[in-house]
C-alpha positions in Angstrom: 25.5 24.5 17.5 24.4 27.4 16.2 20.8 29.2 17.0 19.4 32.6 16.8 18.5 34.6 19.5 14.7 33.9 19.4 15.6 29.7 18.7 18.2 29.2 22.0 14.6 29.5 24.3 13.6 26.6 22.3 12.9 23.7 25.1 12.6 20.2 22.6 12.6 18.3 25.8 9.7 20.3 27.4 7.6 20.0 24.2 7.7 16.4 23.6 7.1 15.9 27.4 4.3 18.0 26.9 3.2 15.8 24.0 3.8 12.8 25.6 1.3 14.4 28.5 -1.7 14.6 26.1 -4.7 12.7 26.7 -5.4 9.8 23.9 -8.8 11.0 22.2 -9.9 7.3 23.3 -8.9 7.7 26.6 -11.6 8.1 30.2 -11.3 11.4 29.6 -14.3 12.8 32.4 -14.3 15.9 30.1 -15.8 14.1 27.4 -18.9 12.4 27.3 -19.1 8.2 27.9 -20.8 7.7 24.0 -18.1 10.2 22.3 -15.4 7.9 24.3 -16.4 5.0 23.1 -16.8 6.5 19.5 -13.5 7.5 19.2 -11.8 4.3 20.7 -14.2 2.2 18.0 -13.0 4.4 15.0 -9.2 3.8 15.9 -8.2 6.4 18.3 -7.4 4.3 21.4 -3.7 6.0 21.6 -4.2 9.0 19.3 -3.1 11.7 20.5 -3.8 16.0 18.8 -0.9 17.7 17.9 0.7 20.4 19.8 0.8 23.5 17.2 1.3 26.6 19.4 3.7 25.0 21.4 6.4 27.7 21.0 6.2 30.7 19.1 9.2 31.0 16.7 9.7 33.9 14.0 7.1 36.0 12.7 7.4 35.3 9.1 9.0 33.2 6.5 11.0 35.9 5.6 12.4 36.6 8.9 12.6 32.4 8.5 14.9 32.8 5.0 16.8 35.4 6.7 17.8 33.6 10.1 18.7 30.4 8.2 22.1 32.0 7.3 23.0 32.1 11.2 21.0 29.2 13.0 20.9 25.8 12.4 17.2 25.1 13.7 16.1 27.9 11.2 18.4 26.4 8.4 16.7 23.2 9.0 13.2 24.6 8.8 14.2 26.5 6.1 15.9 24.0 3.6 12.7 21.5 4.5 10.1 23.8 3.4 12.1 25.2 0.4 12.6 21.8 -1.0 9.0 20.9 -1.2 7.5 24.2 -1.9 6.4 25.3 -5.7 8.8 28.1 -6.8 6.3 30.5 -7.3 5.9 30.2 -3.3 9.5 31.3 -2.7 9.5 34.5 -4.1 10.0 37.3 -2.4 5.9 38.4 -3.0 4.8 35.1 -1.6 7.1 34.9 1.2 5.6 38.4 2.6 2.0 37.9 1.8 -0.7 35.6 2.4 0.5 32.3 5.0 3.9 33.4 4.2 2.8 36.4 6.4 2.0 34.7 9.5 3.6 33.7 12.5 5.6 30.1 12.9 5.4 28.1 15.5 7.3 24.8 16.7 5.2 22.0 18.3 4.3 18.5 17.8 2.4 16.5 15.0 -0.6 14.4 15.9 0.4 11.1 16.7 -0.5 7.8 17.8 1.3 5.6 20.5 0.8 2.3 18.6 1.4 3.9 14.7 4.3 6.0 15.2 5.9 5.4 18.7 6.8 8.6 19.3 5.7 12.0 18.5 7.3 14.6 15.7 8.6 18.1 16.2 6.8 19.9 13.1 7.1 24.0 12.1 3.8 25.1 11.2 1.7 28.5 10.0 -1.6 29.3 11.1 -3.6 31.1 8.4 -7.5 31.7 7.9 -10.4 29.5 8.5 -8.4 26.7 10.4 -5.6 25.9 7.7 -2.6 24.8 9.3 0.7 24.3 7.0 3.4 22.1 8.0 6.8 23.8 7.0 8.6 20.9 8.1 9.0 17.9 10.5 11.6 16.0 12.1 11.9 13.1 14.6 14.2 14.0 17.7 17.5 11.8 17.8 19.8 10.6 20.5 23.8 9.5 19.6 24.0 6.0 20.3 26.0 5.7 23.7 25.8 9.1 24.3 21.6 9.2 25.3 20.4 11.9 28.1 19.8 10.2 31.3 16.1 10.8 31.7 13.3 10.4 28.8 14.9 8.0 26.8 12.1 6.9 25.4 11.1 10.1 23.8 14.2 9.9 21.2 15.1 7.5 18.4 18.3 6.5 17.8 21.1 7.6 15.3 21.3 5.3 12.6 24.7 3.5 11.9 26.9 4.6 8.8 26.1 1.9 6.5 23.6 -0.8 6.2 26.3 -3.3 5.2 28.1 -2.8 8.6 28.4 -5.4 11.3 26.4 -3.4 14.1 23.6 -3.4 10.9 24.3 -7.1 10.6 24.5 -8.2 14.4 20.9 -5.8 14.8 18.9 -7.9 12.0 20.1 -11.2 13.7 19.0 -10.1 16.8 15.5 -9.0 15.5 14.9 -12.1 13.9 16.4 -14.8 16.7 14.2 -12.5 19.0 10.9 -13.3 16.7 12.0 -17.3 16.3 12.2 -17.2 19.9 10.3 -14.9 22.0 6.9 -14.2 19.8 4.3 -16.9 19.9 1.9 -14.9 18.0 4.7 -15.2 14.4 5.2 -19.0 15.6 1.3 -20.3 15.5 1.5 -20.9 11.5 4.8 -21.0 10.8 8.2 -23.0 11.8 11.9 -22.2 11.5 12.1 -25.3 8.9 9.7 -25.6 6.1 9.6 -27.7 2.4 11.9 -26.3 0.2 11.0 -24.6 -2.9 11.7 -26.8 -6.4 15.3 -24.7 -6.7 17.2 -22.6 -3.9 20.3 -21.4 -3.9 22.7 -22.7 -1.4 24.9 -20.8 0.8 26.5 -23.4 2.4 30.7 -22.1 2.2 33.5 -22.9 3.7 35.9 -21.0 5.5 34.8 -17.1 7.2 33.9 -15.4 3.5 31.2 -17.0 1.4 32.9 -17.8 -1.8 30.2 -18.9 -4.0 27.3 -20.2 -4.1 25.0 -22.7 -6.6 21.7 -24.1 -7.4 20.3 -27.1 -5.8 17.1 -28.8 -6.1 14.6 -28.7 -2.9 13.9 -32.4 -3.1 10.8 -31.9 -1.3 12.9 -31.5 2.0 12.4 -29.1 5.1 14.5 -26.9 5.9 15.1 -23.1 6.8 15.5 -20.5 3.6 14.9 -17.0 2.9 13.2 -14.9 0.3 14.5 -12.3 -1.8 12.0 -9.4 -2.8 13.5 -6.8 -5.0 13.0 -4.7 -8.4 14.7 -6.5 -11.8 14.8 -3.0 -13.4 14.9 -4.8 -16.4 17.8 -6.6 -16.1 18.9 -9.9 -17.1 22.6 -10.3 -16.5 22.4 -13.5 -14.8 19.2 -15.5 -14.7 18.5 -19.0 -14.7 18.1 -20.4 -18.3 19.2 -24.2 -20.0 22.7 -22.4 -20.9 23.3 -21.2 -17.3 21.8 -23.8 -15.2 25.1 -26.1 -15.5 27.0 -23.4 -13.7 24.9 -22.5 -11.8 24.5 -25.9 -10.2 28.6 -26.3 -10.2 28.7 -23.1 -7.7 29.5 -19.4 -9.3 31.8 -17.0 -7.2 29.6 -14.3 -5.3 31.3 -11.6 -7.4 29.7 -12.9 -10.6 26.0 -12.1 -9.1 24.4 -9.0 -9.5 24.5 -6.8 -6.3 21.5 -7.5 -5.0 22.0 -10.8 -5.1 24.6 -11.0 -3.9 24.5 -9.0 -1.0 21.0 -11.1 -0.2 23.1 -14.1 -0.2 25.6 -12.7 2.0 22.8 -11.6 4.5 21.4 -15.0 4.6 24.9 -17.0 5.2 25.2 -13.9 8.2 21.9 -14.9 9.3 22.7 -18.6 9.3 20.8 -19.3 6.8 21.9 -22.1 4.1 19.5 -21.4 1.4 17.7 -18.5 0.0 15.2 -18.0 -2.8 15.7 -16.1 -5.6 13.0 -15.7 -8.7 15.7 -14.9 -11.2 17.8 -17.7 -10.3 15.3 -20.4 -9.2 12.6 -20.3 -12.2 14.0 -21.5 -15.5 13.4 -17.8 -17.4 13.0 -19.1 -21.1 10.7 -22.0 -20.2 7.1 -20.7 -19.8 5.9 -23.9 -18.9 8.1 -23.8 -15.9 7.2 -20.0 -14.9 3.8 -20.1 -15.0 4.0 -23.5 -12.7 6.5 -21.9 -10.2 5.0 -18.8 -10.7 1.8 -20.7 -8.9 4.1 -22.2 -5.9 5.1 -18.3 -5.2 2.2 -18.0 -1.9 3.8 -21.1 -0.5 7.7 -19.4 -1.2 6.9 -16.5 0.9 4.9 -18.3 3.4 7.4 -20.7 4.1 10.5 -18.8 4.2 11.7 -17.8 7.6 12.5 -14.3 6.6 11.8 -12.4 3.4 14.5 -9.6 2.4 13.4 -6.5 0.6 15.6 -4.8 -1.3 14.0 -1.4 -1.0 16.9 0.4 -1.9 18.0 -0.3 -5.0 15.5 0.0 -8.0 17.5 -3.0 -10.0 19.7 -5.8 -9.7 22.8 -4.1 -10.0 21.3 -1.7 -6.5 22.5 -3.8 -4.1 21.4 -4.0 -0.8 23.6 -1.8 1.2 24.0 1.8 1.2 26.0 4.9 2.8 24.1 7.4 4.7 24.3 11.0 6.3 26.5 11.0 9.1 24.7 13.2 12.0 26.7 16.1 12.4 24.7 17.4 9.3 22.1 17.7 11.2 20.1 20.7 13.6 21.9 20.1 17.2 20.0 21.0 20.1 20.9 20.6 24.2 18.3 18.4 26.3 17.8 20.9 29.2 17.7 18.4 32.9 19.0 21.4 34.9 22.0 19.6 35.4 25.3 21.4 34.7 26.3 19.3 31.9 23.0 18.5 29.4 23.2 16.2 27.3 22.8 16.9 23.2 20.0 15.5 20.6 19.7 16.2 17.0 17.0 16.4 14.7 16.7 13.9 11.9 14.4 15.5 9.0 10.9 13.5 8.1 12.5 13.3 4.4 14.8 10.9 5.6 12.6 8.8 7.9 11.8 5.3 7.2 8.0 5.5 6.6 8.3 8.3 4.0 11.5 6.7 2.1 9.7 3.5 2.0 6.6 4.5 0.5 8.3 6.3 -2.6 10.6 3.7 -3.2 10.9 1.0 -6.8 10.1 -1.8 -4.5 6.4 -0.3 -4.5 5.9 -0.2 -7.9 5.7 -4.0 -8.2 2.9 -5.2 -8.2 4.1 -8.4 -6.0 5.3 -6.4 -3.0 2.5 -6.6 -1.7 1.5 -10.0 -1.8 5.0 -10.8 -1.0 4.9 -8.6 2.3 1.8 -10.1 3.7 2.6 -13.7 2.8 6.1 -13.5 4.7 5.6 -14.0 8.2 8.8 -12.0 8.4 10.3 -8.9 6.2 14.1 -7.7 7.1 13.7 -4.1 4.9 17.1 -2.9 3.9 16.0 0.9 2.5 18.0 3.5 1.8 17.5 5.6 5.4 17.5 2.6 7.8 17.0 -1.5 7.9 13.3 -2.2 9.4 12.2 -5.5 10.6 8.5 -6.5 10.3 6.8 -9.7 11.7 3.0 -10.0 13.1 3.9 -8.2 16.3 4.8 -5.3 14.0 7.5 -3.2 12.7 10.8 -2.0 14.8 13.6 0.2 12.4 17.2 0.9 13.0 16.5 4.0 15.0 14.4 2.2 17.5 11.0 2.8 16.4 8.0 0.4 17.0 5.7 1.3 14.4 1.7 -0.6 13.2 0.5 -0.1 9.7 -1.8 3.2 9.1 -3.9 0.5 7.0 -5.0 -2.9 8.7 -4.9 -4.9 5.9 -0.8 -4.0 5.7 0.2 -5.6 8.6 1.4 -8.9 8.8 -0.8 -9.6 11.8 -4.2 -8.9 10.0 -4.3 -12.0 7.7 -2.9 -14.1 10.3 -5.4 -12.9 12.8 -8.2 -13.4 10.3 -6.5 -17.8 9.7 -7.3 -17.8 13.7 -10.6 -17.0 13.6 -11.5 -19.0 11.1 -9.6 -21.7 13.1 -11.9 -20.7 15.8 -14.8 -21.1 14.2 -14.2 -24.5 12.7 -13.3 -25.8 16.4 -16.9 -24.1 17.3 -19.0 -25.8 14.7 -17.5 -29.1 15.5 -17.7 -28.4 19.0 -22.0 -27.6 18.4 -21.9 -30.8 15.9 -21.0 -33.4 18.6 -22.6 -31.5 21.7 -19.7 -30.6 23.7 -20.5 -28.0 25.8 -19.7 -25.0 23.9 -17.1 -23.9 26.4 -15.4 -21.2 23.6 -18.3 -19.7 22.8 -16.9 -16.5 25.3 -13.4 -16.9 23.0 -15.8 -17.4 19.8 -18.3 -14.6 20.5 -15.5 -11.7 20.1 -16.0 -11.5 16.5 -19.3 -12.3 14.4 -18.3 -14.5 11.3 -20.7 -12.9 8.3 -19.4 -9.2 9.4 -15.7 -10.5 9.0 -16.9 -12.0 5.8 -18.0 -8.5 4.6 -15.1 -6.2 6.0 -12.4 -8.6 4.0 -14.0 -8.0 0.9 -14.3 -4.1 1.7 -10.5 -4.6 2.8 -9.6 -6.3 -0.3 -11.0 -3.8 -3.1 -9.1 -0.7 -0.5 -6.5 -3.4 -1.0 -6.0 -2.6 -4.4 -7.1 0.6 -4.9 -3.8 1.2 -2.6 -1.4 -1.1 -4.5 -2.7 0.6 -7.3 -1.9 4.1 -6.4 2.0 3.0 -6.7 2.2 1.2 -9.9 3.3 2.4 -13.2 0.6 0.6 -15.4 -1.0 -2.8 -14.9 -1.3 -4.5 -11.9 -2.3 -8.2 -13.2 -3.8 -10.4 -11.1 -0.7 -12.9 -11.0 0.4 -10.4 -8.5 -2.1 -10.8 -6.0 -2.5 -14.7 -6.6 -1.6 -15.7 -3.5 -3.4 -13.0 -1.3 -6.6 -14.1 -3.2 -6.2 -17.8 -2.2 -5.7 -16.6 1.3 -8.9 -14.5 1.0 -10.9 -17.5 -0.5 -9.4 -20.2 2.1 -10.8 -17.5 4.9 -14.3 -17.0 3.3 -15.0 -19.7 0.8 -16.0 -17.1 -1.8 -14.4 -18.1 -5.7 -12.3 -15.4 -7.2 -12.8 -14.0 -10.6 -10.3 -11.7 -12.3 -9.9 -9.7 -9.3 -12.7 -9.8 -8.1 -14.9 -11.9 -5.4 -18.4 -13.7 -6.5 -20.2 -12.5 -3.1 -19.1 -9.3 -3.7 -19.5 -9.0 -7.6 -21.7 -6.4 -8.2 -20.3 -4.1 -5.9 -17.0 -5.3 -7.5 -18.2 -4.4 -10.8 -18.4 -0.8 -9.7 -14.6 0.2 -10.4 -13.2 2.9 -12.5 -9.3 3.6 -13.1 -7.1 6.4 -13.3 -5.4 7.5 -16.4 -1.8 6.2 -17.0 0.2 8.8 -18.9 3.6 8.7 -20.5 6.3 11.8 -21.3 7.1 12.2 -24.8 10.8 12.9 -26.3 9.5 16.0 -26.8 8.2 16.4 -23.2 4.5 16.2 -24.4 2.7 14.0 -22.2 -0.1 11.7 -23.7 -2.5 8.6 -23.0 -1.1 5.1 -22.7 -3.3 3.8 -25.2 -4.8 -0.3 -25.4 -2.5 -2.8 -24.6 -1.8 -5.4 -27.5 -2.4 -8.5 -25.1 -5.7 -9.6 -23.9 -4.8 -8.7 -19.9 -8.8 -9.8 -18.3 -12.9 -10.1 -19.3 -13.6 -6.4 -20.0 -15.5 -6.3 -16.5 -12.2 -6.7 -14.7 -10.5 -4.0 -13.2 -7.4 -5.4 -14.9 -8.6 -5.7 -18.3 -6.9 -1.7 -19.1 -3.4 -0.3 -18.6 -4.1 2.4 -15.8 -2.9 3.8 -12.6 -5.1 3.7 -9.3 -8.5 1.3 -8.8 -11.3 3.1 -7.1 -14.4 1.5 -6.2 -17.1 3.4 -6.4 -19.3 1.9 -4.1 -16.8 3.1 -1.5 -15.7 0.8 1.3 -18.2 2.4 3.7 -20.3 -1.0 4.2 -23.0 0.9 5.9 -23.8 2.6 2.8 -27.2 0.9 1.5 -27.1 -0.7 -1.8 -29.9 -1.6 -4.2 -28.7 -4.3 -6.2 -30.5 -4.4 -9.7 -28.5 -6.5 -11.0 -28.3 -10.4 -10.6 -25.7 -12.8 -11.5 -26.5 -15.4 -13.3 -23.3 -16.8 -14.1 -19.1 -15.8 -14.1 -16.6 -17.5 -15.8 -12.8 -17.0 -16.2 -10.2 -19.3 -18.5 -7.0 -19.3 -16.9 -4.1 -19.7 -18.9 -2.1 -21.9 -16.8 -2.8 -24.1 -14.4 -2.9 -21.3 -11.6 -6.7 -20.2 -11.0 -5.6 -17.2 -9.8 -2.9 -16.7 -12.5 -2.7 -15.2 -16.1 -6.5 -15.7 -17.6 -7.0 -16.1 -21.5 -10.7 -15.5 -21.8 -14.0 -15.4 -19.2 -17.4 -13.7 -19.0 -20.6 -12.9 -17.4 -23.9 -13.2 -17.1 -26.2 -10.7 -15.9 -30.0 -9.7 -16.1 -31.2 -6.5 -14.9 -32.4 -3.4 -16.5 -31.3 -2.7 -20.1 -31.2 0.4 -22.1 -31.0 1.0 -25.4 -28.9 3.5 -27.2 -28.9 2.8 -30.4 -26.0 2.7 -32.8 -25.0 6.8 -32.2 -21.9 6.9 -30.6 -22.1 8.1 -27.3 -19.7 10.6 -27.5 -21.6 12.3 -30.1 -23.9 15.3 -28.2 -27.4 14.5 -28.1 -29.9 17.2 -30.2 -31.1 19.8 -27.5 -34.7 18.9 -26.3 -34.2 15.2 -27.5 -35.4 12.4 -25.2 -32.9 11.5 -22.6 -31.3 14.6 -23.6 -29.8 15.5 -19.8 -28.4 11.9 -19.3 -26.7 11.4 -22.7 -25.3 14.9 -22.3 -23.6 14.2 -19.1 -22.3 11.0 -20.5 -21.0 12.8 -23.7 -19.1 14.8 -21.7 -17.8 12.8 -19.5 -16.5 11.0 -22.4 -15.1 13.8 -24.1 -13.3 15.1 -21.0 -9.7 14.1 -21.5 -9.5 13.7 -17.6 -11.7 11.2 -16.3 -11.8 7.2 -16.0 -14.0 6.8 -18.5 -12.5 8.5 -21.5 -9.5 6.5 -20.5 -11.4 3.1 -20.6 -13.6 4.3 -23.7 -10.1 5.0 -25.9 -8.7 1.6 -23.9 -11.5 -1.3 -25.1 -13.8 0.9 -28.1 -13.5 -1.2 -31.0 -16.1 -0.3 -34.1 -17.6 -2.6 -36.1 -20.8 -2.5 -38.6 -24.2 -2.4 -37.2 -23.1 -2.1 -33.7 -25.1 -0.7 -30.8 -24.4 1.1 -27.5 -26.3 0.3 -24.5 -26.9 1.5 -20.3 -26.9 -1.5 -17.7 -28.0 -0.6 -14.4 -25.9 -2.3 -12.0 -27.4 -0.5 -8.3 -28.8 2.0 -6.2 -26.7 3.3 -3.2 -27.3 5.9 -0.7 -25.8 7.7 2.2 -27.9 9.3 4.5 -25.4 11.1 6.7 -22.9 13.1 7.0 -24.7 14.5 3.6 -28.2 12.8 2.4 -27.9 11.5 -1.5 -28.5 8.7 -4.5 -26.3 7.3 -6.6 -26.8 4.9 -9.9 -23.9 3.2 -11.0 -24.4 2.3 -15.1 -22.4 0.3 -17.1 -21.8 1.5 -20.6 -21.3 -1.1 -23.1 -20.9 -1.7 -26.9 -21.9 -4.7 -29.0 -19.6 -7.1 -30.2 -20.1 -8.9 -33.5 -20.5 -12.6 -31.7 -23.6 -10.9 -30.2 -22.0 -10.7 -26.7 -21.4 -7.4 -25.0 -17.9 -5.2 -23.7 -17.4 -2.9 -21.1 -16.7 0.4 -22.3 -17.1 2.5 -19.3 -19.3 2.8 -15.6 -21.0 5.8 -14.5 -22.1 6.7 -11.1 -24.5 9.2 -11.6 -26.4 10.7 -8.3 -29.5 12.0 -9.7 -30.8 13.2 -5.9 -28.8 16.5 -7.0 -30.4 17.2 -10.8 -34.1 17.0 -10.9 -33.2 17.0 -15.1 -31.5 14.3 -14.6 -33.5 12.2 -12.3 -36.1 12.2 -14.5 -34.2 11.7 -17.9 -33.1 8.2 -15.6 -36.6 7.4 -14.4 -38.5 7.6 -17.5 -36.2 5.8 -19.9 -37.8 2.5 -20.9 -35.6 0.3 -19.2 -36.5 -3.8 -19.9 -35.0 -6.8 -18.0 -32.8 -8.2 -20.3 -29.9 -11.0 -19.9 -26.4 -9.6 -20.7 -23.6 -11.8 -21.8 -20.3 -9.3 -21.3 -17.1 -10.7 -22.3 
């Protein structure tokens, strides 16, 4: 262990004591006021607890940083975390002396929360002007298995184990799961050990101490335990389930001849004591589209009904495999755990890079757009990632290093849709309770949560839903993806789904834009991803373009008031299959509100200066010129010219916010005239015309008319 003279009066345990010691913003703080309490407990922040940022005062620059890295290991650390995420403009000699490379660093603690992260993070940071605070790096403190410090224990993770294949990784994810089976009611109300088999599993049923092989078998409609397998194809096909393969693979094939993902999931399950595990690749006939768009449908009832769900979130294909080497801890910053005593024990600092939560989130298993759906529908995930194996059920998440961690966002948690099935439960048993005059003895139990509210937040949940899942994906996100989620949403409220979105909610729904998805060139130009040749949704969908991240302009912010101006008159999709959440081939919908007429000018086309409507079709030209925005990139997506065709506004709503900052919104749907006289989405606009006088009036004198609207 190596530290400068200025880093060996560095205390670690002192400062996450200290942390440790910090009042929860939540908490009965008598400082703070009763109403700011209860505030801050309502908005989340029961166990949240403000960093510690001047907690000791470390070098005075980055260069004295840089300098000191070449002699102590906590500076190296520091060092070599900031240098790999900074721009390289910032490392230059200039930057490193100017500026926040000028001011002092300090060690101290990031802001954490008991219930999210478990414990809290040692963090470098710079102070500059104004407030800003940069993180130069963060790390979470470590104790050697079998060698922890005798007080405190709880304070430090654990080290991790050399590879995720080995036996103490093996004998830990047993233990996890019996412990769930057996010890948590809460993962036990909906689901059993033993459930009805999917139409094909793979069974894992060997003889002697190695598994051999392993082979198809049909589910019969029996019960029984099996697992899941959730995992990136990476676009290949080496050994799928097809009429040329499926005689061997229902005489047995030697493990060796799976890919390694496979593979290793099916040596996981026979560990686990298991006999059969699902595999998509394996278990839906491949070159039979009848047979995958029917099993395709069964996929909600796969994952809820397997016992455990593995997720290979290490590999990014097949051929990944499950297990993985990683960094033995003598590579990392050492530091003593100062008791007093005469003999202190020794922790080490594990950089944030590496941690589970920040591996996770990056990796190929994100990028489909099942995992989601997959994740919530399995009442248990055994997450073998490149860092650590993680173990999630409703009563949360535990990793490899002894972490207990929630989900930052409800609706990622395995507990929330689960929690939301009971309460419907409880207010079925209510009604029937009212219906036949019991004495309503669980109206206490039944008045914790009001029905219509719930109704409202999972529709808000479900557009943040997937405006997140949408964030992560490299293109389309089609609804077949979130099938199953959206049947759980509709057996919860009642409300019918429609292309992604929800009839109660539609016309807030309707209020979506989507990011540009862009592509690198050969020639390292990066460009558009232009139409897709497929019909993917009804032009109204959020699904009907290729694009990156869903945002809803409406906000999820149900407090906001909205002005609907639009009714719905009627909404029809044509699914493809016999899944009514599945792959659509046609749909529409029928509004009336107001109507605008443009006329058969394109509007990208400026308007002549002075002309009616001038401000309003200006801003719209504009935005539909701008190579940046969500409407160009729907405009290029769905314009399609034809003779005599004409461009119209539909005005959708009115919203309006009247604190932190007081303002009103429009949201307008662009559309374009299709020859069978119905109408297309082209592009939405929200507009807030409480900022532009111009353009408030341009919007409030145009000779909108009530007018039915067919949009396909």
């Amino acid at each position: 262990m190596r530290l400068c003279s200025i880093c060996s009066h560095f205390d670690v345990r002192s400062l996450l004591l200290a942390a440790q010691a910090q009042h929860p913003l939540g908490s009965r703080d008598r400082s703070q006021d009763f109403e700011r309490q209860e505030n801050l407990a309502h908005a989340g922040y029961r166990s949240f607890r403000r960093g510690l940022p001047r907690f000791f005062k470390q070098h005075a620059d980055l260069s004295s940083l840089k300098l000191a890295a070449s002699e102590c290991d906590l500076c190296a650390a520091i060092w070599k975390q900031y240098s790999e995420s900074a721009q390289p403009q910032e490392l230059t000699a200039e930057s490193l002396s100017s500026g926040l490379g000028k001011e002092q660093i300090y060690i101290g603690t990031t802001p954490w929360d008991r219930d999210l992260h478990a414990l809290p993070h040692v963090a470098a940071f710079q102070h500059g002007d104004r407030g800003i605070i940069r993180t130069l790096a963060w790390f979470e403190a470590c104790a050697p298995r079998g060698q922890e410090p005798s007080d405190h224990q709880d304070l430090l993770a654990r080290s991790i184990y050399d590879h995720s294949g080995s036996e103490e990784c093996l004998s830990l994810a047993q233990h996890w799961l019996q412990t769930c089976i057996h010890e948590h009611k809460e993962c036990n109300v909906r689901t059993h050990t033993k459930s009805r088999l999917p139409t094909r599993v793979i069974d894992t049923k060997f003889s002697g101490n190695t598994p051999p092989m392993a082979k198809l078998v049909d589910g019969e409609g029996r019960a029984d335990a099996f697992a899941a397998l959730s995992y990136c194809w990476g676009g290949e096909r080496d050994l799928i389930l097809t009429r040329a393969t499926e005689t061997n693979l229902r005489t047995g094939l030697e493990l060796r001849r799976f890919p390694a993902t496979l593979r290793d999931a099916i040596t996981m399950v026979w560990k686990l004591k298991i006999r059969y595990i699902w595999i998509d690749a394996v278990c839906i006939m491949q070159d039979s589209p009848d047979d995958w768009a029917r099993e395709a449908a069964k996929m909600r009832d796969v994952y809820k009904g397997a016992v455990v769900t593995i997720a290979a979130a290490s590999a990014s294909k097949a051929s990944g495999g499950l297990f993985c080497e990683r960094a033995p801890p003598n590579s990392y910053c050492h530091l003593d755990w100062l008791t007093g005593d005469e003999q202190s024990a020794r922790i080490f600092l594990r950089p944030g890079s590496e941690l589970w939560d920040t591996t996770l989130s990056t990796s190929s298993i994100n990028t489909r757009g099942w995992t989601l759906q997959e994740t919530l529908l399995a009442p248990r995930s055994l997450w073998f990632g490149r860092q650590q194996i993680s173990f999630e059920c409703s009563r949360g998440n535990i990793d490899e290093a002894g972490r207990s961690t929630g989900a930052v966002e409800t609706y990622r948690s395995k507990a929330f849709m689960q929690r939301m099935s009971r309460k419907k439960r409880q207010m079925i048993l209510y009604k029937t309770f009212r219906a036949i005059h019991i004495p309503p003895l669980v109206r206490v139990y039944y008045i914790s949560f009001s029905y219509i509210p719930r109704d409202r937040s999972l529709k808000s949940l479900y557009r943040n839903m997937v405006t997140y899942q949408t964030v992560f994906l490299q293109g389309l996100l089609p609804t077949p993806a979130l099938s199953g989620l959206a049947d759980d949403f509709h057996q919860l409220t009642g409300d019918t789904y429609f292309a992604g979105l929800w009839k109660a909610d539609i016309i807030r729904g309707l209020n979506w834009q989507r990011g540009p998805l862009r592509k690198k060139l050969p020639s390292g130009r990066v460009e558009d991803v232009t139409s897709h040749p497929k019909f993917l949704a009804p032009s109204w969908s959020w699904a009907s373009i290729l694009g990156k991240s869903v945002r809803f302009l409406t906000g999820f912010q149900e407090s906001n008031k909205i002005i609907q101006s639009a009714k719905v008159i009627s909404i029809e999709t044509e699914p493809s299959t016999e899944d009514p959440y599945g792959k659509l081939k046609g749909g529409y919908i029928m509004l009336r509100g107001p109507f605008l007429d443009l006329g058969v000018r394109d509007p990208r086309c400026k308007p002549e200066l002075g002309s009616k409507l001038s401000v309003l079709l200006e801003k719209i030209s504009c935005t539909l010129n701008s190579a940046n925005t969500a409407q160009s990139h729907e405009f290029l997506q769905k314009h399609k010219s034809h003779e005599r065709q004409r461009f119209s506004l539909f005005h959708l709503c009115t919203w309006m916010q009247e604190e932190p900052i007081k303002w009103t919104e429009v949201s307008l749907l662009l559309l374009e005239s299709c020859p069978e006289g119905s109408y297309k989405r082209v592009a939405n606009f929200s507009i807030r015309i409480s900022m532009d006088l111009l353009l408030r009036d341009d919007f409030q004198s145009a000779s909108w008319k009530k007018q039915m609207v067919r949009i396909v």
